[in-house]
MARBA-3410 file (N, C-alpha, C, O; in Angstrom, 1 decimal):
136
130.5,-50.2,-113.1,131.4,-49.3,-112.6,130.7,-48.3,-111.7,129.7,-47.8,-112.2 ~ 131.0,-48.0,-110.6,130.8,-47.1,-109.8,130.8,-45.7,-110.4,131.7,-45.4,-111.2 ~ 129.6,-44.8,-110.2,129.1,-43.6,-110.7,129.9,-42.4,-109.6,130.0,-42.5,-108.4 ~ 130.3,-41.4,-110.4,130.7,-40.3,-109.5,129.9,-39.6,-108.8,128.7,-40.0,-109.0 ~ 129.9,-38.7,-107.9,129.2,-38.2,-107.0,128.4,-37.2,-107.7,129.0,-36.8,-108.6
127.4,-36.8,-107.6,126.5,-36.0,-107.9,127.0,-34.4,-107.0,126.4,-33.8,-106.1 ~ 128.1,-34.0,-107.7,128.4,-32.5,-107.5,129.1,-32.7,-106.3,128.6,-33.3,-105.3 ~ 130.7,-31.8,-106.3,131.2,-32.1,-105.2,130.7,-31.4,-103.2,131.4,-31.5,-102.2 ~ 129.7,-30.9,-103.4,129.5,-29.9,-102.3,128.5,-31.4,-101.5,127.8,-32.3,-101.9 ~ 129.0,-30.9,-100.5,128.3,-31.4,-99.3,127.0,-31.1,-98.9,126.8,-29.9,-98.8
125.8,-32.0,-98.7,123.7,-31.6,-98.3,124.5,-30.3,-97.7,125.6,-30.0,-97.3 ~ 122.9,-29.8,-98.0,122.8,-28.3,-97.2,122.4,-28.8,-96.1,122.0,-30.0,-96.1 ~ 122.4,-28.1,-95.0,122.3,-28.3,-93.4,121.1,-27.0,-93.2,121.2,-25.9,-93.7 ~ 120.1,-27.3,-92.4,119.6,-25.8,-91.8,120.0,-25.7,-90.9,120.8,-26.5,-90.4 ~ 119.5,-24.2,-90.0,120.3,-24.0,-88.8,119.3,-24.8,-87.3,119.4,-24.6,-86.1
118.2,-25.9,-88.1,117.8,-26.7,-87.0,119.0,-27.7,-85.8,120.2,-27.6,-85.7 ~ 118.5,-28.4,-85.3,119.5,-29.4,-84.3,119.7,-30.7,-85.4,118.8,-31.3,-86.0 ~ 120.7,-30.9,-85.4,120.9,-32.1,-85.8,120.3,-33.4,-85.5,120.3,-33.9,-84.4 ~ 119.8,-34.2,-86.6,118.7,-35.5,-86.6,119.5,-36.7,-86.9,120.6,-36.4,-87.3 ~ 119.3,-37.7,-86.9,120.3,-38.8,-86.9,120.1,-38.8,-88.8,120.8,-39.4,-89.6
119.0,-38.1,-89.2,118.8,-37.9,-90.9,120.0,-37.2,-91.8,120.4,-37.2,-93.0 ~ 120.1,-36.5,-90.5,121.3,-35.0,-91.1,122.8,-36.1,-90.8,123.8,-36.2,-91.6 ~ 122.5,-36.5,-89.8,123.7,-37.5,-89.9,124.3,-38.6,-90.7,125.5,-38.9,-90.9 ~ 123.2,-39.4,-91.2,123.1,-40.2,-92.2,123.6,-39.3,-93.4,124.8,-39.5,-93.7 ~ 123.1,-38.6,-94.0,123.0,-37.7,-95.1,124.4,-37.3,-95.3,125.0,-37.5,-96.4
124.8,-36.8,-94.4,126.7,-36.2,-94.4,127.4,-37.2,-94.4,128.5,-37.2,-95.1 ~ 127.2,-38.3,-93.7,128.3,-39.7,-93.8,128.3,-40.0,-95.2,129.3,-39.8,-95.9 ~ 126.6,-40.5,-95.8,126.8,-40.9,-97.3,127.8,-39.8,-98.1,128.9,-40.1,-98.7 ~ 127.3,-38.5,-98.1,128.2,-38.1,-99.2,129.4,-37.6,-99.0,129.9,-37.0,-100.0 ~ 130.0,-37.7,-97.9,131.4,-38.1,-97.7,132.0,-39.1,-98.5,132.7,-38.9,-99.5
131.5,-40.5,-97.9,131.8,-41.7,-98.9,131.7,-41.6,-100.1,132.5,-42.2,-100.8 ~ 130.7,-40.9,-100.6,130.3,-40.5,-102.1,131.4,-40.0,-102.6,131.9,-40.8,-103.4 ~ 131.8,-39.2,-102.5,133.2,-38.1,-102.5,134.7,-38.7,-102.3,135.6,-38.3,-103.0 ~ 134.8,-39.6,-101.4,136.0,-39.9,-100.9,136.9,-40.6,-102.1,138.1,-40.4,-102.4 ~ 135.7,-41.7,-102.9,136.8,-42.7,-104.2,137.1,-42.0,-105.0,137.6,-42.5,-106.0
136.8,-40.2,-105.0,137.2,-39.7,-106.3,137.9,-38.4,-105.7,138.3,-37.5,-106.4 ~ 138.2,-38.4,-104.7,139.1,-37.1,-103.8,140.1,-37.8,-103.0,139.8,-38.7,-102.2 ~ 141.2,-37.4,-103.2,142.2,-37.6,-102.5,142.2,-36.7,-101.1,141.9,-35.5,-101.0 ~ 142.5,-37.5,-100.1,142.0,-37.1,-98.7,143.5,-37.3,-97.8,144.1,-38.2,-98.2 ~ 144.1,-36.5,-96.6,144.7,-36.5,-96.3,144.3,-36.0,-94.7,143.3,-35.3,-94.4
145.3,-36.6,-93.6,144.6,-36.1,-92.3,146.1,-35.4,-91.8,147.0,-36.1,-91.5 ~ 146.0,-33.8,-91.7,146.7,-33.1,-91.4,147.3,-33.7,-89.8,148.5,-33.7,-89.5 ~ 146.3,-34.0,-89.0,146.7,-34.2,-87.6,145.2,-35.4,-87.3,144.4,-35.6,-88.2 ~ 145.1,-35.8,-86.2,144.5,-36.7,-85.7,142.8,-36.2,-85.8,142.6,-35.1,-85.3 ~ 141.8,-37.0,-86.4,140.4,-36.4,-86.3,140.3,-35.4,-87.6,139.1,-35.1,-87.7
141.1,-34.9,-88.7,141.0,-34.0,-88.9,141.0,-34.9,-90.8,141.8,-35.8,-91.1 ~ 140.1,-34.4,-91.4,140.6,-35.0,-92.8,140.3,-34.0,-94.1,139.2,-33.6,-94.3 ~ 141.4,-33.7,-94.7,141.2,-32.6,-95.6,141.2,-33.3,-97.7,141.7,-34.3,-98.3 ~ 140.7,-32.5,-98.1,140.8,-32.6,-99.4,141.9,-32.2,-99.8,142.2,-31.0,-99.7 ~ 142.7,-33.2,-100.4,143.9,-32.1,-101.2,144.1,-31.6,-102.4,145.2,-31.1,-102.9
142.9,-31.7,-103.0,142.6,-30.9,-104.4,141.5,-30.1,-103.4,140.8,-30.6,-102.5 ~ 141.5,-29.0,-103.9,140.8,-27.5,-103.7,139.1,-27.8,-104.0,138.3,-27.1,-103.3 ~ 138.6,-28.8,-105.1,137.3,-29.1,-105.9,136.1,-29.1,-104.9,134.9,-28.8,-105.2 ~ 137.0,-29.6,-103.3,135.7,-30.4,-102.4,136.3,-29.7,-101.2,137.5,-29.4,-100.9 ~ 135.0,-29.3,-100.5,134.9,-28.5,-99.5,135.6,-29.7,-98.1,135.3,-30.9,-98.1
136.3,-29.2,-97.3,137.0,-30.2,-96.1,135.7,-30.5,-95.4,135.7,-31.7,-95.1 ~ 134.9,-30.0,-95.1,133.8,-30.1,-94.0,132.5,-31.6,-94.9,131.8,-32.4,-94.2 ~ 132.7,-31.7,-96.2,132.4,-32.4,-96.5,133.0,-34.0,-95.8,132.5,-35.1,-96.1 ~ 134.0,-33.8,-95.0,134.6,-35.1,-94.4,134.9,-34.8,-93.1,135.7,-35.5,-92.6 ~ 134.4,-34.0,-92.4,134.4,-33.6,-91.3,133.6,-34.6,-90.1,133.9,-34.7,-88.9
132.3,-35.2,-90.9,131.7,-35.7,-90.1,132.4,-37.3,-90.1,131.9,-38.1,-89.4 ~ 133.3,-37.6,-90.7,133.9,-39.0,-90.8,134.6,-38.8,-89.8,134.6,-39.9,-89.2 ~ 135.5,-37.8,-89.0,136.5,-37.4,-88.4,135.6,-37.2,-86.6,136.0,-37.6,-85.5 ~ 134.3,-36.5,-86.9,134.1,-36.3,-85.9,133.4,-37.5,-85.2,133.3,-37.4,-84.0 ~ 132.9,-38.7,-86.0,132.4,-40.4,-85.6,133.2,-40.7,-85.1,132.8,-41.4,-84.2
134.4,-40.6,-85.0,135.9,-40.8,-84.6,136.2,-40.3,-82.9,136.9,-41.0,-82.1 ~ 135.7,-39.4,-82.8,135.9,-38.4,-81.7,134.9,-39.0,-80.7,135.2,-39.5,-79.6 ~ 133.2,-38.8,-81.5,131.9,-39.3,-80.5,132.3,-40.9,-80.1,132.3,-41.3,-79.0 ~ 132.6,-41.5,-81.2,132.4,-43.1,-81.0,133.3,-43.7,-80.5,133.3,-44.6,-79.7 ~ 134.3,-43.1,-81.0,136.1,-43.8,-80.5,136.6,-44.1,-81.8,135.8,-44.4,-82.7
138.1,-43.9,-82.2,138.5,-44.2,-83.3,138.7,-45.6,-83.9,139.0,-45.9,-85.0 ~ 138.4,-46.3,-82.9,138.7,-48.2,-83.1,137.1,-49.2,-82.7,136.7,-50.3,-82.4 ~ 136.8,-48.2,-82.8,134.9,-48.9,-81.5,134.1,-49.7,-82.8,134.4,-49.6,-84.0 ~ 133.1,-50.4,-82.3,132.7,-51.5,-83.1,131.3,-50.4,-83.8,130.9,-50.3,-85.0 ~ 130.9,-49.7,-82.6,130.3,-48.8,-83.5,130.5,-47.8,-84.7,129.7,-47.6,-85.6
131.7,-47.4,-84.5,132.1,-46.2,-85.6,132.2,-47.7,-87.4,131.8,-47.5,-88.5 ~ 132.7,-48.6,-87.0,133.0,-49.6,-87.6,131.9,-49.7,-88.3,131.9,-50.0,-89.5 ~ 130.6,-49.6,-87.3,129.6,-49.8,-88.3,128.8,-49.3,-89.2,128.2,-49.7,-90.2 ~ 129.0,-47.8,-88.3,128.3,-46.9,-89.2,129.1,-45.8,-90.0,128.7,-44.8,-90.5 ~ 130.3,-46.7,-90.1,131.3,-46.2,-91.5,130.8,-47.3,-92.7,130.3,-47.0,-93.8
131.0,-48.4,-92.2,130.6,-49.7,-93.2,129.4,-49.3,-94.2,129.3,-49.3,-95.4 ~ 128.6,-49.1,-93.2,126.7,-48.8,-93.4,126.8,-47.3,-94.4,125.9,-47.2,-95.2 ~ 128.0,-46.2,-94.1,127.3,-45.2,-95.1,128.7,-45.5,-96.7,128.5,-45.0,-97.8 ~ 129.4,-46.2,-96.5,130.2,-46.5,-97.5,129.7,-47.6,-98.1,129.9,-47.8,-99.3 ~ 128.8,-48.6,-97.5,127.6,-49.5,-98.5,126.8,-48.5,-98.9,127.0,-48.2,-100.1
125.9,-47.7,-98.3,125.1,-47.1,-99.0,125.3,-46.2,-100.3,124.7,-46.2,-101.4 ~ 126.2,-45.5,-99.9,126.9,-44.3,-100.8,127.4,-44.9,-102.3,127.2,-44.4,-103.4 ~ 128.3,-46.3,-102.0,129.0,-47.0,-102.8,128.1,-48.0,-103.5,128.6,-48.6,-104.5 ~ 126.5,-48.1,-103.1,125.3,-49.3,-103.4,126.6,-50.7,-103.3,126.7,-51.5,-104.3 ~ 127.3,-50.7,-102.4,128.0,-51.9,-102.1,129.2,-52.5,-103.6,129.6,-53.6,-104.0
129.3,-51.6,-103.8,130.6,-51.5,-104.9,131.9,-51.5,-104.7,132.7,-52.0,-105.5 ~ 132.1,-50.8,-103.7,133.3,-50.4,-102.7,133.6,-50.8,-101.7,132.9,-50.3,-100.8 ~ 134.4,-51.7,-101.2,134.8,-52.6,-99.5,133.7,-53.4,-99.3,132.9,-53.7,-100.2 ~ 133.8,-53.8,-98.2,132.8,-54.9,-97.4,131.6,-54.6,-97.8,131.4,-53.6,-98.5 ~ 130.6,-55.5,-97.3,129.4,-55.2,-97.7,128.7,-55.6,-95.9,129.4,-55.9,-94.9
127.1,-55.4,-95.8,126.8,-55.4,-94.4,126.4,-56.6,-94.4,126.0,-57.0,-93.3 ~ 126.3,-57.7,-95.6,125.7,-58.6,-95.1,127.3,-59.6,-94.7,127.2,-60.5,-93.9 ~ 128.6,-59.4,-95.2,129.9,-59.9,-95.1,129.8,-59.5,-93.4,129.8,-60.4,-92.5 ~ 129.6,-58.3,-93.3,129.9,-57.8,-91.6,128.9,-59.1,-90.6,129.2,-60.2,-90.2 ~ 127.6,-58.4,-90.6,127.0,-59.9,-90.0,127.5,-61.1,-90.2,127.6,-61.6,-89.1
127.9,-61.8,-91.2,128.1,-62.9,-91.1,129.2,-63.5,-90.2,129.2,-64.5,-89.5 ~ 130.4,-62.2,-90.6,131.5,-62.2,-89.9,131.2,-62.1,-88.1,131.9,-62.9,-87.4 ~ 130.3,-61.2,-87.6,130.4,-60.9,-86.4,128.9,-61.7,-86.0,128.5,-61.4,-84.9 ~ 128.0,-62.8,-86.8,127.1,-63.1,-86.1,125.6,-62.9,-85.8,124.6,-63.5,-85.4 ~ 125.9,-61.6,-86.2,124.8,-60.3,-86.3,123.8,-60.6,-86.9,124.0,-61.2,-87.9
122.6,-60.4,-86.6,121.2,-60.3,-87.6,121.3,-58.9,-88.4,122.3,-58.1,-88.4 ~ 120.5,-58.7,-89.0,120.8,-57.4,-89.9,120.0,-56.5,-88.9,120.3,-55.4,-89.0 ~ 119.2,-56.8,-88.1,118.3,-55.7,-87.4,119.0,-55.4,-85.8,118.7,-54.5,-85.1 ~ 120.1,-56.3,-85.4,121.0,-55.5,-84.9,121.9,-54.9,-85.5,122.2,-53.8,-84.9 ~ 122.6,-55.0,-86.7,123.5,-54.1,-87.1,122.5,-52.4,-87.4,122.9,-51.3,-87.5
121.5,-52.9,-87.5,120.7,-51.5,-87.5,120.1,-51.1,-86.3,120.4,-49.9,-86.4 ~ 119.7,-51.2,-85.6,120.1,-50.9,-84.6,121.5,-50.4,-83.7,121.6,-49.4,-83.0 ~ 122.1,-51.1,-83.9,123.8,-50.4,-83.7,123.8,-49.1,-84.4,124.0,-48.1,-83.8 ~ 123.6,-49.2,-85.8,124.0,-47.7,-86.1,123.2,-46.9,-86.3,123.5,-45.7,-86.7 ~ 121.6,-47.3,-86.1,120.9,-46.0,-85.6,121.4,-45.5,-84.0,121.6,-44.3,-83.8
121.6,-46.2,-83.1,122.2,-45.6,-82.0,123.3,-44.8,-81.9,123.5,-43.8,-81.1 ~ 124.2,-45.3,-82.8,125.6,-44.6,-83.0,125.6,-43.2,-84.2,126.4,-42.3,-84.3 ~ 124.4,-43.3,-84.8,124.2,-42.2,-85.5,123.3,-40.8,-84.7,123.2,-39.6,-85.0 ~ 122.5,-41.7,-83.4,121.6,-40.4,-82.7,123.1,-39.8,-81.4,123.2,-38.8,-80.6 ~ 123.9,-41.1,-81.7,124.6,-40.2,-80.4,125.6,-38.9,-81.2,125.6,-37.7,-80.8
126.3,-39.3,-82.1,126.5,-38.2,-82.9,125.6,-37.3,-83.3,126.3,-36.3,-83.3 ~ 124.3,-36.9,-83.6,123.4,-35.9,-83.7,124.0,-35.0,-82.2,124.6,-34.0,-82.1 ~ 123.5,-35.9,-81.2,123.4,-35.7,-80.2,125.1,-34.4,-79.9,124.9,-33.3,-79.4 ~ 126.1,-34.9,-80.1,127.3,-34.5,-79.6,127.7,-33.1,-80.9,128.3,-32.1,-80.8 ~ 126.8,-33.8,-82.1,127.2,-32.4,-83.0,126.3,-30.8,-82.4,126.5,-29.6,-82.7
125.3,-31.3,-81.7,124.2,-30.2,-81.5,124.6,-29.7,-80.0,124.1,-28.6,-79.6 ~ 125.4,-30.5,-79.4,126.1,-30.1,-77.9,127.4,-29.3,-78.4,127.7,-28.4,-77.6 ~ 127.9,-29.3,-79.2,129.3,-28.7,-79.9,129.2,-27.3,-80.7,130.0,-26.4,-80.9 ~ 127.5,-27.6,-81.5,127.1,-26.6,-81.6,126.7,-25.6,-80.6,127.1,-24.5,-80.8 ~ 126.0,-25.8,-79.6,125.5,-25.0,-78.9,127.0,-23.9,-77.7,126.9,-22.8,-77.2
127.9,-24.9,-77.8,129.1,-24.6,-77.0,129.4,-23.6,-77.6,129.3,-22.6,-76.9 ~ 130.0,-23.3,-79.4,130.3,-22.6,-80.5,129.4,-21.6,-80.8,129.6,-20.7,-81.6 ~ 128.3,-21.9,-80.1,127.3,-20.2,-80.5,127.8,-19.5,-78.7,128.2,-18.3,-78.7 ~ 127.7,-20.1,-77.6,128.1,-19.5,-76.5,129.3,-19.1,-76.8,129.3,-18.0,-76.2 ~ 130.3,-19.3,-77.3,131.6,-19.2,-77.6,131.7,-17.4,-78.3,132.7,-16.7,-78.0
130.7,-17.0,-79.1,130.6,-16.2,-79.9,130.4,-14.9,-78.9,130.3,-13.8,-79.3
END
């Protein structure tokens, strides 16, 4: 049986630039969080908890892969797959070796793919950030 999440709060972040580490880290415990929170998306991009227990920003970054990558892109595809295997240790949905086989793939492009798709998100959260401190 799949183990519950280890405390519902979302990694601490410092106020460094975002690393494709920091990126990884928030995808997993999204997924970690998601089979045991009921989640709802007020409007497009946006995904909220609807029990009070879990902070919204904890799923924030699932909404904003969405935004960077495209909401249908083979990217986002993968590196949702990749943190809901990891989060889930492959308990929950597809698995990545189903995905390669399905699309072809060696496992060292599918990594590849979503280290790229995880630095370009770093990349666009630390450009969003810097817009939001100018903003201030």
């Amino acid at each position: 049986m799949f183990a519950t999440p280890e405390g519902p709060t979302p990694p601490q972040r410092s106020a460094d630039p975002w690393t494709r580490a920091d990126v990884e880290r928030w995808l997993k415990a999204a997924f970690r969080a998601m089979p045991f929170t009921p989640i709802y998306a007020p409007r497009s991009n946006t995904l909220q908890a609807a029990a009070g227990d879990v902070p919204d920003a904890t799923f924030d970054i699932v909404a904003f892969s969405g935004t960077v990558l495209g909401e249908k892109s083979e990217d986002r595809q993968v590196v949702l797959l990749w943190a809901r295997a990891m989060a889930t240790h492959g308990e929950l949905g597809g698995s990545i070796a189903e995905f390669c086989r399905r699309t072809r793939w060696s496992r060292a492009t599918f990594d590849r793919c979503r280290i790229k798709a995880c630095e370009k998100i770093a990349v666009a959260k630390n450009t969003a950030g810097a817009r939001s401190r100018e903003d201030r």
